[in-house]
TORRO-697385 format. One record per residue: residue in one letter; x, y, z of N, C-alpha, C in turn. Coordinates in Angstrom, 2 decimals. Layout:
BEGIN
PT residu     n.X     n.Y     n.Z    ca.X    ca.Y    ca.Z     c.X     c.Y     c.Z
PT      A       X       Y       Z       X       Y       Z       X       Y       Z
...
//
This chain:
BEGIN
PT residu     n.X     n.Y     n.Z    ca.X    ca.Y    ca.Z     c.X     c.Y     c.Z
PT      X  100.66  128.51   95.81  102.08  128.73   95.80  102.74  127.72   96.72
PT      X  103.60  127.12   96.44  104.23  125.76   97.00  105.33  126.42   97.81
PT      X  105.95  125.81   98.92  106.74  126.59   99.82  108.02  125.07   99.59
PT      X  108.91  125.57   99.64  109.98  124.58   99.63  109.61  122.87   99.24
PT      X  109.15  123.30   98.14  108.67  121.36   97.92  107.56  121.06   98.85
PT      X  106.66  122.22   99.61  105.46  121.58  100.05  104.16  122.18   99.50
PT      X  103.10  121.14   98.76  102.19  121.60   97.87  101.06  122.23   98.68
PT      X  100.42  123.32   98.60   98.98  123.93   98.97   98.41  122.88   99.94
PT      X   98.07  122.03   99.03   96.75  120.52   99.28   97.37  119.33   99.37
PT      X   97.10  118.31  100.39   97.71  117.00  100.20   97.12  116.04   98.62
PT      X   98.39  115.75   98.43   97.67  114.95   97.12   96.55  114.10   96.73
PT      X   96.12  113.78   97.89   94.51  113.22   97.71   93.88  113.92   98.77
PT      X   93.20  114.30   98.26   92.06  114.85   99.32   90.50  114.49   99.32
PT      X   90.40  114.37  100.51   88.46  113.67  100.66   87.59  114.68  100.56
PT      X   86.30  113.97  100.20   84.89  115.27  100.66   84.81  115.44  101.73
PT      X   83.94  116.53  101.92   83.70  117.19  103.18   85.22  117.14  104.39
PT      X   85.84  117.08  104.34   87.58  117.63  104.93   87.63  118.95  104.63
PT      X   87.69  120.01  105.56   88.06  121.22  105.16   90.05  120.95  105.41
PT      X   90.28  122.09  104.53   91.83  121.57  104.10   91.93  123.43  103.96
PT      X   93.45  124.27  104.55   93.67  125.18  104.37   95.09  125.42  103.99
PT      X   95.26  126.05  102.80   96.49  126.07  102.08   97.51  126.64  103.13
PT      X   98.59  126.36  102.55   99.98  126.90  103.34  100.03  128.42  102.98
PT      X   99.78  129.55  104.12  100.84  130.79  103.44  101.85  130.86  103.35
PT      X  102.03  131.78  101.97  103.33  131.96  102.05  104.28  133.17  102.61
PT      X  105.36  133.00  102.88  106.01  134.54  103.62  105.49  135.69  103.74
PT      X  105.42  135.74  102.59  105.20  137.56  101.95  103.58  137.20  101.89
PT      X  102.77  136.51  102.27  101.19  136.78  101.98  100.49  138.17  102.42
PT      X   99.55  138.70  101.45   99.62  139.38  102.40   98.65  139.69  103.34
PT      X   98.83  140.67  104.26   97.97  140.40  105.65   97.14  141.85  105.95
PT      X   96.16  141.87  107.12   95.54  142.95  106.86   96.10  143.67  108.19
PT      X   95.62  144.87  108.42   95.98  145.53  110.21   95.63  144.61  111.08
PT      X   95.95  144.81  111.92   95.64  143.75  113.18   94.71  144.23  113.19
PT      X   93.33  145.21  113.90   92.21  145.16  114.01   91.09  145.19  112.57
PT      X   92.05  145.45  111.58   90.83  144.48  111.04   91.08  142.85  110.69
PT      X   92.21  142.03  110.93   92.68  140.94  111.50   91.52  140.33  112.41
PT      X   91.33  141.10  113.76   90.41  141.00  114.66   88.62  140.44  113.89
PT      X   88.32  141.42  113.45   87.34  141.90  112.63   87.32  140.83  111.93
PT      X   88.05  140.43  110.70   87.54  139.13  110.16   87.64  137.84  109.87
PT      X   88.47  137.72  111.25   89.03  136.17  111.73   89.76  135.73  111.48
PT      X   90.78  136.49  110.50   91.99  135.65  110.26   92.75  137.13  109.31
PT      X   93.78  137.07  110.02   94.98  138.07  109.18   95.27  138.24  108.07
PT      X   94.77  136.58  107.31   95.32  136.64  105.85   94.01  136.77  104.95
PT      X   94.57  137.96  104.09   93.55  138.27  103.07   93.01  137.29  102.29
PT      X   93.70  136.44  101.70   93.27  135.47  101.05   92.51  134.54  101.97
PT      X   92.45  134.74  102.79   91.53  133.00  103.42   90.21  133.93  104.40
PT      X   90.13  135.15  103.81   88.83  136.05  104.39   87.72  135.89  103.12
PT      X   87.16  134.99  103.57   85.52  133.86  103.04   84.22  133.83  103.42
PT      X   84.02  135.85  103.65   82.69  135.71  104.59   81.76  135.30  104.44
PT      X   80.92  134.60  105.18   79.55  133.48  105.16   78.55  134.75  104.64
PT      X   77.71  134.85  103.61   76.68  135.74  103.79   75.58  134.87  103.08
PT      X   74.69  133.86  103.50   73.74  132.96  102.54   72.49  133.99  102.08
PT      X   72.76  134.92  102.67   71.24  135.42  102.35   71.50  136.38  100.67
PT      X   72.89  136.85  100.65   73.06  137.41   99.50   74.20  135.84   98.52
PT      X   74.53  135.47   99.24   74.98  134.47   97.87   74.55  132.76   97.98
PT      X   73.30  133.18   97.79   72.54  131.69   97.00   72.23  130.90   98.56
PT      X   72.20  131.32   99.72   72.22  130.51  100.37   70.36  129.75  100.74
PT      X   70.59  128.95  101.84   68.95  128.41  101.81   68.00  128.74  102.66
PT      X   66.80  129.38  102.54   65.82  130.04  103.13   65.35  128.87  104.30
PT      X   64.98  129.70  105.40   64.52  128.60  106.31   62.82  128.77  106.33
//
């Protein structure tokens, strides 16, 4: 969702650059302690690491 003429992603973007979209106003957000809990307020950018259940690599 683009915020006043500004896009998500810069128009070129490189590999390996982590890049995090713009929220927007109304995104929405979780309680503050579970905020706490999973590192970031906004629902959409909660990306938990779990390699052992999704495909990740055995040591």
């Amino acid at each position: 969702m683009a915020l006043a003429g500004l896009k998500p992603f810069p128009k070129k973007t490189s590999e390996a650059m982590a890049y995090v979209p713009f929220q927007p106003d109304n995104a929405e957000t979780y309680a503050v302690y579970r905020g706490f809990e999973a590192g970031t307020m906004y629902k959409s950018l909660d990306k938990p690491f779990c390699p052992d259940t999704c495909g990740g690599f055995k040591l």
